[in-house]
N, C-alpha and C positions, 0 to 999 in steps of 0.2 A: 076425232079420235076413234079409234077402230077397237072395236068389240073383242075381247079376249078368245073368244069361239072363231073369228075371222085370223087375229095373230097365228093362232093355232093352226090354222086352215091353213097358210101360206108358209110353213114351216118345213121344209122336209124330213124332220122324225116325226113329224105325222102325215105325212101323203098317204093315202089311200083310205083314213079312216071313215069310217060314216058319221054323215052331219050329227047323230046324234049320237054318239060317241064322241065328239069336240064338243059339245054342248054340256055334258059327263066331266069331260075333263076341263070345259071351261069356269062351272062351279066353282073350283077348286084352285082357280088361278086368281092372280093379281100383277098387275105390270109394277114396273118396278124400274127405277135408275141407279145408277153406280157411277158418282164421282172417280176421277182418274187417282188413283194410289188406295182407293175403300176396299179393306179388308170385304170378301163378301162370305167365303166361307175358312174358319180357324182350325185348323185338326185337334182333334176328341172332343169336338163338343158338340149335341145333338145336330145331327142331320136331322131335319124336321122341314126342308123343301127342297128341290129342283128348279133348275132355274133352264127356261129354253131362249137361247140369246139372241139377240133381233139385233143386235148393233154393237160395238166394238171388242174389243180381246180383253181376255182376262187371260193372268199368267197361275198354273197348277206348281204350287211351291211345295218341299218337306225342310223341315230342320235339320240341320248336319251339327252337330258337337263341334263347339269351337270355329265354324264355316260361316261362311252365308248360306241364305239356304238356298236351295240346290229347283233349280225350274226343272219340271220333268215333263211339261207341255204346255202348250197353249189354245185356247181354246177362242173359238168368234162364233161371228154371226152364222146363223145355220147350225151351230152346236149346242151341246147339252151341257150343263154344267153341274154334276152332281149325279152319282150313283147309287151313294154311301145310303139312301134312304132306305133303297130294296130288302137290307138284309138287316137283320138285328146281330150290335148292337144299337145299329141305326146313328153312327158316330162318325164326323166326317175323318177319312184317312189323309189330307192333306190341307195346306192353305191355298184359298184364289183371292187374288188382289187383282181389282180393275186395273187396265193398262193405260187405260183413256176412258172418255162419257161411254158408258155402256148401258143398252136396256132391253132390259127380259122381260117375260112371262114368269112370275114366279110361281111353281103350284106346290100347294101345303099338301105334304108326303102321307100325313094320319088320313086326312080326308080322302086322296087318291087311293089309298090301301083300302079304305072303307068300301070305296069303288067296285074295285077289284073284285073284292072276297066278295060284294053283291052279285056282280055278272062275270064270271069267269073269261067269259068269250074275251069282255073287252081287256082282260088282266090279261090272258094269253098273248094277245095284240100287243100288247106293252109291254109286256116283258120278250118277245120275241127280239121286239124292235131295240130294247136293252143288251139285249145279248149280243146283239150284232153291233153295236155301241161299244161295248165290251169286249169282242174279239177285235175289232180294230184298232183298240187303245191298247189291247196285250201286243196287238203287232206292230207298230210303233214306238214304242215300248223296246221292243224284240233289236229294231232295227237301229232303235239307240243307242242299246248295248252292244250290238256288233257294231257299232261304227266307233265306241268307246274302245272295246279290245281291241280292235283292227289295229285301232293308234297306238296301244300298246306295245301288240306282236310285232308291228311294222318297223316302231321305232325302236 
């Protein structure tokens, strides 16, 4: 089995880090599986990890009144599972349900933060790397919703 600091290493939202910055963030990890249908994160209730995914999809759900709820992305291997930790009230905004055997990197969000606010460099390095996480999930996002009107105005 392969060392949390190596998982890390082979990851592409962390390519370019220094070994000892994966070693920082390796502290703070735990691997982790997810049976296929396992709730892994519920909306509004504490975001307290991130999860970096090594193997199968997980689906990003919201509740709709009276609906099924509504998928608004999916997420696999090579992605990030979870934002919600960055900001207070550190509360997750949606549900992920494993789609199939899935397994992560799990890192505990207080301990990371602790990180952070120690060595700013590496917290600039990760929240960079979040941000750009971020604008590509607003623009996707973006391109949902015109292709949701589209159908509208067209039809």
């Amino acid at each position: 089995m392969k060392a949390i600091h190596d998982l890390l290493a082979e990851h592409p939202f962390f390519a370019e880090l220094e070994p000892a910055d994966l070693d920082l963030l390796a502290g703070c990890g735990a691997n982790v599986h997810f049976r296929a249908g396992e709730r892994i994160l519920v909306e509004g209730e504490p975001a307290d990890v991130f999860y970096v995914l090594r193997s199968g999809r997980v689906s990003l759900e919201i509740g709709v009144p009276g609906r099924a709820p509504l998928v608004i992305d999916t997420v696999g291997a090579g992605e990030i599972l979870g934002v919600s930790w960055l900001v207070a009230p550190h509360r997750w905004a949606f549900d992920a349900i494993a789609l199939g055997e899935t397994s992560a990197v799990a890192l505990d969000a207080a301990c990371l933060r602790g990180k952070c606010d120690a060595d700013p460099r590496l917290g600039y390095a990760l929240m960079s790397r979040f941000a750009r996480l971020l604008r590509d999930r607003l623009q996707s996002t973006r391109f949902q919703l015109l292709d949701v009107y589209g159908s509208d105005v067209a039809g």
